[in-house]
Jmol script that loads the backbone (N, CA, C; Angstrom):
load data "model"
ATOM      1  N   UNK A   1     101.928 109.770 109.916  1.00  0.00           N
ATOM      2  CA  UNK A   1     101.709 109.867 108.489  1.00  0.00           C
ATOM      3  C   UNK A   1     102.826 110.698 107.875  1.00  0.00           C
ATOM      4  N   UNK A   2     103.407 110.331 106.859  1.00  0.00           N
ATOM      5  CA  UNK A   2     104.486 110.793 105.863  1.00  0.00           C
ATOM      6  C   UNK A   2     103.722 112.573 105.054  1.00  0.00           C
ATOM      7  N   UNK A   3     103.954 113.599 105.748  1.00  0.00           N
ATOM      8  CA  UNK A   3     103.405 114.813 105.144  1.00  0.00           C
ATOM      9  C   UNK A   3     103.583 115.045 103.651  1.00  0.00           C
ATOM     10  N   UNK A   4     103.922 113.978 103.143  1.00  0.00           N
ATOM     11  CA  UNK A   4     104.387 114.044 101.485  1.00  0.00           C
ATOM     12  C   UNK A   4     103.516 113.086 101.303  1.00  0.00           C
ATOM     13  N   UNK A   5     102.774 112.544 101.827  1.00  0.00           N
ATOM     14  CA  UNK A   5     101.494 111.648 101.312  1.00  0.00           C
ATOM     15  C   UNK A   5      99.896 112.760 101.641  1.00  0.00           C
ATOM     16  N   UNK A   6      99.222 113.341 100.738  1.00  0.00           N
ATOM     17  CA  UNK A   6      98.524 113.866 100.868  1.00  0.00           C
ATOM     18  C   UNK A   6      96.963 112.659 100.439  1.00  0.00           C
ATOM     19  N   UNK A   7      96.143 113.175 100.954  1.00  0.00           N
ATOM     20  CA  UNK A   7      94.682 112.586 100.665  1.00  0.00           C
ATOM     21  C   UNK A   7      94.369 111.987  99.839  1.00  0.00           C
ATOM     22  N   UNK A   8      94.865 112.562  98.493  1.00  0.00           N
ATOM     23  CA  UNK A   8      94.466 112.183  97.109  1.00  0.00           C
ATOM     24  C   UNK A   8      95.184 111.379  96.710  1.00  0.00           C
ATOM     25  N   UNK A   9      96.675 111.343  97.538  1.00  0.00           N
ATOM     26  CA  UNK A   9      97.490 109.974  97.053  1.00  0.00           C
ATOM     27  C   UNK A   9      96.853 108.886  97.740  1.00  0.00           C
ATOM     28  N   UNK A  10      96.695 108.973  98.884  1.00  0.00           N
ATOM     29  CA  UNK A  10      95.690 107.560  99.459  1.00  0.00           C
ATOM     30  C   UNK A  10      94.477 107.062  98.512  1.00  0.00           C
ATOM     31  N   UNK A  11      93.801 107.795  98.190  1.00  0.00           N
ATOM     32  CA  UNK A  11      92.860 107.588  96.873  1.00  0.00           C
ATOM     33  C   UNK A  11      93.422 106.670  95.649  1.00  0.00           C
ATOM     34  N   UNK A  12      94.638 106.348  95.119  1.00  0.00           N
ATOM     35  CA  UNK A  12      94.954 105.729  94.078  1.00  0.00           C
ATOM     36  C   UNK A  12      95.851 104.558  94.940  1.00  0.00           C
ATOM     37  N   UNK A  13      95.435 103.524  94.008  1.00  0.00           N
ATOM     38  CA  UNK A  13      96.217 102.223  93.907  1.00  0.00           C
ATOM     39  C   UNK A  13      98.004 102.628  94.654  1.00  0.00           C
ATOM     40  N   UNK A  14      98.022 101.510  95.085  1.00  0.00           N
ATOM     41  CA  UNK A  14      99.683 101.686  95.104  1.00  0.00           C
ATOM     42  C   UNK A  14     100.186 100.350  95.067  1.00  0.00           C
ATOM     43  N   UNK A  15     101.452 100.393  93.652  1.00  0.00           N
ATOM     44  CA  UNK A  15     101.606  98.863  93.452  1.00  0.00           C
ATOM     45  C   UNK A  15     103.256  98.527  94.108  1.00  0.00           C
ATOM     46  N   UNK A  16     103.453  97.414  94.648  1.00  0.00           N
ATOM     47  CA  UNK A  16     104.665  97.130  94.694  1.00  0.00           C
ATOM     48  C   UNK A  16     104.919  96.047  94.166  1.00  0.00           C
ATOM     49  N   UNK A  17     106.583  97.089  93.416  1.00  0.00           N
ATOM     50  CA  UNK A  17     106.703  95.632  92.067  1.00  0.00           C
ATOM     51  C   UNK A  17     107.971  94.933  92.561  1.00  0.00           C
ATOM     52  N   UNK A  18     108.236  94.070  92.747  1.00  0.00           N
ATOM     53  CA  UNK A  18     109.294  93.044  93.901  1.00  0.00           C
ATOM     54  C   UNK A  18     109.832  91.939  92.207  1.00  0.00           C
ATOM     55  N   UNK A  19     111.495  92.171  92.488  1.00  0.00           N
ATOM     56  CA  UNK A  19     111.992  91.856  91.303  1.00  0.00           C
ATOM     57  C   UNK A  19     113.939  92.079  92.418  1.00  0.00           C
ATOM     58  N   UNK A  20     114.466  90.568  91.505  1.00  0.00           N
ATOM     59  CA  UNK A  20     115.662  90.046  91.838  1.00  0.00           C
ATOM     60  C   UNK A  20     116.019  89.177  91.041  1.00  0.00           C
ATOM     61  N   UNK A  21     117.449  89.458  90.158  1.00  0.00           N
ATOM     62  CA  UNK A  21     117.688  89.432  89.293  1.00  0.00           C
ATOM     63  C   UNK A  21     118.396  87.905  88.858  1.00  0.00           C
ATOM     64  N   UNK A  22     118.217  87.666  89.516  1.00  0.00           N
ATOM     65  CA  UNK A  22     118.635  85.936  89.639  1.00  0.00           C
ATOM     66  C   UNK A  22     117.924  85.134  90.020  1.00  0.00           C
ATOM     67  N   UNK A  23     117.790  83.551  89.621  1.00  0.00           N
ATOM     68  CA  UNK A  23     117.422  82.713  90.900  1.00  0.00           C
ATOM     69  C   UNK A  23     118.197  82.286  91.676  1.00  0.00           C
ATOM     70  N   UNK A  24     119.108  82.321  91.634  1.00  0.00           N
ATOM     71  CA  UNK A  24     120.035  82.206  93.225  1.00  0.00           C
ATOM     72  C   UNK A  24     119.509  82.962  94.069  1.00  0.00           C
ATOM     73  N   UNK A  25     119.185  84.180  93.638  1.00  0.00           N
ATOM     74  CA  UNK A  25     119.031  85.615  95.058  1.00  0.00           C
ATOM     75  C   UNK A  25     118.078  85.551  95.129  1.00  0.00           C
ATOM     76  N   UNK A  26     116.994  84.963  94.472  1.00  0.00           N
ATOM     77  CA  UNK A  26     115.806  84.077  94.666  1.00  0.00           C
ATOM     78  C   UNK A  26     115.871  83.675  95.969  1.00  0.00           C
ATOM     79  N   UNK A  27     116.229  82.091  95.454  1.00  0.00           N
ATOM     80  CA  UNK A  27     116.483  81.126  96.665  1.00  0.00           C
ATOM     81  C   UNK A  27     117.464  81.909  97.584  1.00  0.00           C
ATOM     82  N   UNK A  28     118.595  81.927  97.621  1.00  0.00           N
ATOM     83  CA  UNK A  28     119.354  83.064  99.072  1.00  0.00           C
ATOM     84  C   UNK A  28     119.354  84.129  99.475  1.00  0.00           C
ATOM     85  N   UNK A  29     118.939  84.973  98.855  1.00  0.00           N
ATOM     86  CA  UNK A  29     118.619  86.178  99.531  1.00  0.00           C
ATOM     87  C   UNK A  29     117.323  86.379 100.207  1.00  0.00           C
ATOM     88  N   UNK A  30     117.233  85.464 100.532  1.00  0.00           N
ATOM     89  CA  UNK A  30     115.347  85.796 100.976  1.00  0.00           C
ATOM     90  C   UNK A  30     114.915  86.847 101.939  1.00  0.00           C
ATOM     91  N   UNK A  31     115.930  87.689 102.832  1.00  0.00           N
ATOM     92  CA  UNK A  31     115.313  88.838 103.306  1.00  0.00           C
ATOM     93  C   UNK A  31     115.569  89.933 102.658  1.00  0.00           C
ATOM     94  N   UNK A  32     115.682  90.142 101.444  1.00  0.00           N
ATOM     95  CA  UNK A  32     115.831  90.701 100.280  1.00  0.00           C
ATOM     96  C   UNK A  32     114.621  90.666  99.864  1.00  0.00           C
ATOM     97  N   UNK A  33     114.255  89.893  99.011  1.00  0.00           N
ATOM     98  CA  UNK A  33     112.589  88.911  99.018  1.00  0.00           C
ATOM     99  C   UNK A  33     111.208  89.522 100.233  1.00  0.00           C
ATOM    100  N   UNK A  34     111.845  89.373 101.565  1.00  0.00           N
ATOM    101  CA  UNK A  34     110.924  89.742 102.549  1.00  0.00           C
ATOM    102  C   UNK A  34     110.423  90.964 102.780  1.00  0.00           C
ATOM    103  N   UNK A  35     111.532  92.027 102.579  1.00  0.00           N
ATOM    104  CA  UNK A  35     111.403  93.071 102.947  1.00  0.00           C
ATOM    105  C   UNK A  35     110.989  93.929 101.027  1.00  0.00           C
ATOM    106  N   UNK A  36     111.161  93.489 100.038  1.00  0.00           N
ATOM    107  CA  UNK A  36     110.541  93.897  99.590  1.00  0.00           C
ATOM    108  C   UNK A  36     108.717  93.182  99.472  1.00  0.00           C
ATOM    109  N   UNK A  37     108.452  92.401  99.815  1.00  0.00           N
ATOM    110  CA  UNK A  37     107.198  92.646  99.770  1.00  0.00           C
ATOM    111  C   UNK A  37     106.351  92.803 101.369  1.00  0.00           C
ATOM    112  N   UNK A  38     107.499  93.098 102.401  1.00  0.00           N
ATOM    113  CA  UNK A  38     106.653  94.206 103.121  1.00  0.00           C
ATOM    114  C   UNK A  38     106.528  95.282 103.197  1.00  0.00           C
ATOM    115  N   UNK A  39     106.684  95.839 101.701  1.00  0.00           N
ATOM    116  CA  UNK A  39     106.240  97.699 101.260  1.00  0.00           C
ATOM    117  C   UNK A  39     105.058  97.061 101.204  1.00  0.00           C
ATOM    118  N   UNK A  40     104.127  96.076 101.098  1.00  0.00           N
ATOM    119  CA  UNK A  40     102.751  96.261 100.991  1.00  0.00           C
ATOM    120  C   UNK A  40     102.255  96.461 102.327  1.00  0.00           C
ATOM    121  N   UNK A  41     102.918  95.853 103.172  1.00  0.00           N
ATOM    122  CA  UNK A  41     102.118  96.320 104.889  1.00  0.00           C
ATOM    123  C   UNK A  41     102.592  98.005 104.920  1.00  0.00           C
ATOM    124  N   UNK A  42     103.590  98.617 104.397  1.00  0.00           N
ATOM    125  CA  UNK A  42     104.299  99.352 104.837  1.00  0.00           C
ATOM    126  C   UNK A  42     103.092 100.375 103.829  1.00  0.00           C
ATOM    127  N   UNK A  43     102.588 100.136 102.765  1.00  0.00           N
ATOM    128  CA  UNK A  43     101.853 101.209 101.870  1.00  0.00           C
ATOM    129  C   UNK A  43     100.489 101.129 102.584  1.00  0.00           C
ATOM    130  N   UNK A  44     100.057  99.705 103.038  1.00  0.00           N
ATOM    131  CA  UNK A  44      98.497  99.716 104.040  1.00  0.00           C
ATOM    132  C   UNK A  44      98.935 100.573 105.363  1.00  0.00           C
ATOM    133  N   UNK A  45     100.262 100.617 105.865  1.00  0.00           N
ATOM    134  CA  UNK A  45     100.230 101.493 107.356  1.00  0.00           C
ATOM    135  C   UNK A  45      99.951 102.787 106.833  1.00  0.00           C
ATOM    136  N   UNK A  46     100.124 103.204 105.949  1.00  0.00           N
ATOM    137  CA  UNK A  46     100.709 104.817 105.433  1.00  0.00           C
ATOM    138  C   UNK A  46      98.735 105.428 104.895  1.00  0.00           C
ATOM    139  N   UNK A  47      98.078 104.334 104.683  1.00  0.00           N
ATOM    140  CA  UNK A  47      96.282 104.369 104.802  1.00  0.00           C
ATOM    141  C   UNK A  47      95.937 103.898 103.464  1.00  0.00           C
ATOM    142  N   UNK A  48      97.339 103.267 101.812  1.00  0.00           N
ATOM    143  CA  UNK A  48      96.575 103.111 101.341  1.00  0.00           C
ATOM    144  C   UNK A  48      95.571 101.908 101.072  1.00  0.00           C
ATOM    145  N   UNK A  49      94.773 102.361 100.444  1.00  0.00           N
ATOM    146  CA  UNK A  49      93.252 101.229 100.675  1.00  0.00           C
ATOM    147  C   UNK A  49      93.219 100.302  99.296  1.00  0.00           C
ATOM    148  N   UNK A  50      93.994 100.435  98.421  1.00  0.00           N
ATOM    149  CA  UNK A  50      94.433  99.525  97.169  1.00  0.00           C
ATOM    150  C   UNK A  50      95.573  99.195  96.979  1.00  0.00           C
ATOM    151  N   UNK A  51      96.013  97.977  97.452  1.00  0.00           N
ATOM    152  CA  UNK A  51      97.886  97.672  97.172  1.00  0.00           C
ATOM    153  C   UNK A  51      97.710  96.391  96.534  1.00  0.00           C
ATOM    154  N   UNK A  52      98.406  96.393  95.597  1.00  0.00           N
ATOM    155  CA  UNK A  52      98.689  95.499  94.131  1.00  0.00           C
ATOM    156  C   UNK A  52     100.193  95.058  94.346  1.00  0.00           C
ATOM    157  N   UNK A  53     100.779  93.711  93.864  1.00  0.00           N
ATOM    158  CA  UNK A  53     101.832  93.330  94.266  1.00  0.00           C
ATOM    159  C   UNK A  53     101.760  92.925  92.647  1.00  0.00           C
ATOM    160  N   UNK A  54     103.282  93.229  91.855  1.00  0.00           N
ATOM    161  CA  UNK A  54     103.545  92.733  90.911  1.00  0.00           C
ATOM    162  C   UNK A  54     105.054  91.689  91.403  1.00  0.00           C
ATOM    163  N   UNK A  55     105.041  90.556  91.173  1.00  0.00           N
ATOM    164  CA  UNK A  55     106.387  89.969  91.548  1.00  0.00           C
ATOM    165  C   UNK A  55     106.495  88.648  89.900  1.00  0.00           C
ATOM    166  N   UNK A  56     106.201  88.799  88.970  1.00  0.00           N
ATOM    167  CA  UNK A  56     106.455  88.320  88.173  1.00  0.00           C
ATOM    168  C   UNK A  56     107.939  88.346  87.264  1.00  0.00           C
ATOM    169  N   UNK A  57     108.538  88.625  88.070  1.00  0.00           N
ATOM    170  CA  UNK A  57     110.400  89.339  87.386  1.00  0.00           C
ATOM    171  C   UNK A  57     111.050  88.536  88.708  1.00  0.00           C
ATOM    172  N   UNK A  58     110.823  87.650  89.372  1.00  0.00           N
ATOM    173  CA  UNK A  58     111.573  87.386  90.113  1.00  0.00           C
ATOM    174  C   UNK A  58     112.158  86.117  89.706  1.00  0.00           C
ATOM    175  N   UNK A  59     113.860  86.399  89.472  1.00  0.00           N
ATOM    176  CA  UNK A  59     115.089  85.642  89.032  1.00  0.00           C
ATOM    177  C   UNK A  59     115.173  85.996  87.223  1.00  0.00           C
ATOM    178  N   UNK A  60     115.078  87.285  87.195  1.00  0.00           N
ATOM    179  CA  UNK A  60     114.723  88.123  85.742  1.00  0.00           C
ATOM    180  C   UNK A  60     115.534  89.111  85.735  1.00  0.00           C
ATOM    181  N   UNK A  61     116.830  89.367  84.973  1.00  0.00           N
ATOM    182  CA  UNK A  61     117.812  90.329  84.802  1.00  0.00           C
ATOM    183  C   UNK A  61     117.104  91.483  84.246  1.00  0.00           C
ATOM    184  N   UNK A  62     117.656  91.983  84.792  1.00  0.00           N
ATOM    185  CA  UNK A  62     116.867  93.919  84.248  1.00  0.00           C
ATOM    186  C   UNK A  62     117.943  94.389  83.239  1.00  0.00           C
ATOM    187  N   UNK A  63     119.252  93.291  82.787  1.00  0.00           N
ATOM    188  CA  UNK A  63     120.039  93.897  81.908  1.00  0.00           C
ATOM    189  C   UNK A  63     119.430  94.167  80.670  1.00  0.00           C
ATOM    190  N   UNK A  64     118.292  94.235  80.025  1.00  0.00           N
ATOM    191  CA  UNK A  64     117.772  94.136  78.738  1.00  0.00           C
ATOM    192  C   UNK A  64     117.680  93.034  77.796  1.00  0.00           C
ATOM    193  N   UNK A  65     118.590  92.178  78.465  1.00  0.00           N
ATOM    194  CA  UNK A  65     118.119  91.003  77.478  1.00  0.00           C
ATOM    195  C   UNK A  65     117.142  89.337  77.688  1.00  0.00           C
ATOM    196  N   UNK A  66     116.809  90.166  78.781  1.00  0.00           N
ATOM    197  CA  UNK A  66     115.624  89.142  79.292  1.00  0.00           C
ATOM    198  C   UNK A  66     114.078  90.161  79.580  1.00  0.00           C
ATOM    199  N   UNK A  67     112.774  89.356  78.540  1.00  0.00           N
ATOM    200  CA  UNK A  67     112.112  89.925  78.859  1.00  0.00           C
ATOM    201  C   UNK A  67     112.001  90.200  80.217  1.00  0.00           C
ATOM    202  N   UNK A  68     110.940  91.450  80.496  1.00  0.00           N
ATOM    203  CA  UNK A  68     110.430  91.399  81.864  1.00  0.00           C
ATOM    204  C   UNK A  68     109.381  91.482  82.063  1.00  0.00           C
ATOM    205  N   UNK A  69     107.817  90.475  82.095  1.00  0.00           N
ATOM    206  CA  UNK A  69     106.930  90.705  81.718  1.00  0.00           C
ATOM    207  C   UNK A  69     105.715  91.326  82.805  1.00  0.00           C
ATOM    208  N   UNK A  70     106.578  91.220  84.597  1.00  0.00           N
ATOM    209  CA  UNK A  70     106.179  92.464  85.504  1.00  0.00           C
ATOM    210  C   UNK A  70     106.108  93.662  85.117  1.00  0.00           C
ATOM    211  N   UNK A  71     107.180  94.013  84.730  1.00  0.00           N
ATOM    212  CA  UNK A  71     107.620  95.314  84.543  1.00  0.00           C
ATOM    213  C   UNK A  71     106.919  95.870  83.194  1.00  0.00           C
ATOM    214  N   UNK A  72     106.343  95.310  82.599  1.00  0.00           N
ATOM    215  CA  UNK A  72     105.702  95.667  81.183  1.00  0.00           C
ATOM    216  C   UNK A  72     104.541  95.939  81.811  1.00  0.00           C
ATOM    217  N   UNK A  73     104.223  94.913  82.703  1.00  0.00           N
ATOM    218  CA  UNK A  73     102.669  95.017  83.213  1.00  0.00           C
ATOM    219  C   UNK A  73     102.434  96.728  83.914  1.00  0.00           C
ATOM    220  N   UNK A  74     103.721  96.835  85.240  1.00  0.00           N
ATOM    221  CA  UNK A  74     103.537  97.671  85.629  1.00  0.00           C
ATOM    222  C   UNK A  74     103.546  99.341  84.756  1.00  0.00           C
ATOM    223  N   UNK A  75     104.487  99.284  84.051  1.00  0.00           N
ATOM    224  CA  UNK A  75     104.370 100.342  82.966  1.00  0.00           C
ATOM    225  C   UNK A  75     102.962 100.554  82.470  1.00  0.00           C
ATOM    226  N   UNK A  76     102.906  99.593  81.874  1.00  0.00           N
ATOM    227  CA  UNK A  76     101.033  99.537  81.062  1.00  0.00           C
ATOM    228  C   UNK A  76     100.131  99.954  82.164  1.00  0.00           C
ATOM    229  N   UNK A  77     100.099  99.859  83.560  1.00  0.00           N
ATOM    230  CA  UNK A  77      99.631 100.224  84.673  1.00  0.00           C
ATOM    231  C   UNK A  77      99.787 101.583  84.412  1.00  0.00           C
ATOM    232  N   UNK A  78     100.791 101.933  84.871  1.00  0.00           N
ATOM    233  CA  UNK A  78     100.935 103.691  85.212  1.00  0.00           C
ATOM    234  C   UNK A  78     100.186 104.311  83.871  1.00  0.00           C
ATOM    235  N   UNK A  79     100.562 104.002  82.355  1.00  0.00           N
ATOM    236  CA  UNK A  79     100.188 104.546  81.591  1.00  0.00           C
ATOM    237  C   UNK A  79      99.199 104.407  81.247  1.00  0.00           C
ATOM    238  N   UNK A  80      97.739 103.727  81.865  1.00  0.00           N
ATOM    239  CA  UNK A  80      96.354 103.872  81.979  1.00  0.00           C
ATOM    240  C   UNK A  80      95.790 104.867  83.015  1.00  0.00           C
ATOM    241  N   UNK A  81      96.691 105.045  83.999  1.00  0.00           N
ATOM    242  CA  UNK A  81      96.181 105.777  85.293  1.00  0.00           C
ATOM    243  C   UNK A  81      96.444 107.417  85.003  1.00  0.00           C
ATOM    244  N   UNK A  82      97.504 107.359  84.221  1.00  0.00           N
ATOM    245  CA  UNK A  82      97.970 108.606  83.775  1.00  0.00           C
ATOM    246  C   UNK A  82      96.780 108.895  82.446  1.00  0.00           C
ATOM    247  N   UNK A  83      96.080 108.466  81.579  1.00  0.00           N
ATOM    248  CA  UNK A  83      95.015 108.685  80.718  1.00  0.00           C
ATOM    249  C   UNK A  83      93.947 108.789  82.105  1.00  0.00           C
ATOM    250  N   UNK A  84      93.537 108.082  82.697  1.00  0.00           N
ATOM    251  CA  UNK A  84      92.757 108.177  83.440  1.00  0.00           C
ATOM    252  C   UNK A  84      91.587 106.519  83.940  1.00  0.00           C
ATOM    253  N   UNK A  85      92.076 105.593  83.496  1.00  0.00           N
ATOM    254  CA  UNK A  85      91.153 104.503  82.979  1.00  0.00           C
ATOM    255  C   UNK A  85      92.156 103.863  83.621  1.00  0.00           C
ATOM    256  N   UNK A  86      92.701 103.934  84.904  1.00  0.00           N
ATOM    257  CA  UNK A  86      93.435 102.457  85.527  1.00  0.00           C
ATOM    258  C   UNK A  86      92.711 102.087  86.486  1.00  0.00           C
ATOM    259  N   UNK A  87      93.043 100.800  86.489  1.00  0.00           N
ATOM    260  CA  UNK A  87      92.372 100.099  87.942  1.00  0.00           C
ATOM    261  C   UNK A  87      93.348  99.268  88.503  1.00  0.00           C
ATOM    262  N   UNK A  88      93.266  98.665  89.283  1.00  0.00           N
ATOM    263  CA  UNK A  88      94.568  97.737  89.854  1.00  0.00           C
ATOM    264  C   UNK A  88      93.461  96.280  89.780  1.00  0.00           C
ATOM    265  N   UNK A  89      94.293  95.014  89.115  1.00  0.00           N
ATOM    266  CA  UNK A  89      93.596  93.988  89.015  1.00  0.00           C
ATOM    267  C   UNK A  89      94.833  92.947  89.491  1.00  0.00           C
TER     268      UNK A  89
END
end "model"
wireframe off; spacefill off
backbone 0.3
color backbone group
């Protein structure tokens, strides 16, 4: 166990948000692709008991001029959990 993961962090959701900025690196990069969404085995080894996968940004530039409508999600996430009223859906 990671000594920077204490009890109470196992207690909350943990989301991984999987995002590549093209569809080329889409389609070719795929262990790019793989290994980000095995932080979800990698957040269940570590004990947590709620893992949420956001991958809705994938082949979605993070330069600002393409929405990103993962990344809105995940924001709106944190900033319910931080009031106190999040859940992972």
């Amino acid at each position: 166990m990671n000594p920077k993961i204490k009890p109470e962090h196992l207690g909350r959701a943990a989301v991984v948000y999987v995002r590549q900025s093209t569809l080329g690196q889409v389609e070719h990069h795929t262990e790019s692709k793989r290994r980000q969404y095995s932080l979800v085995d990698t957040a269940a080894q570590l004990g947590f008991a709620s893992i949420g996968t956001i991958d809705d940004d994938l082949g979605r530039s993070g330069s600002g001029l393409v929405e990103r409508p993962g990344f809105q999600k995940l924001v709106a996430m944190v900033w319910q959990w931080k009031r106190g009223r999040g859940a992972l859906h």
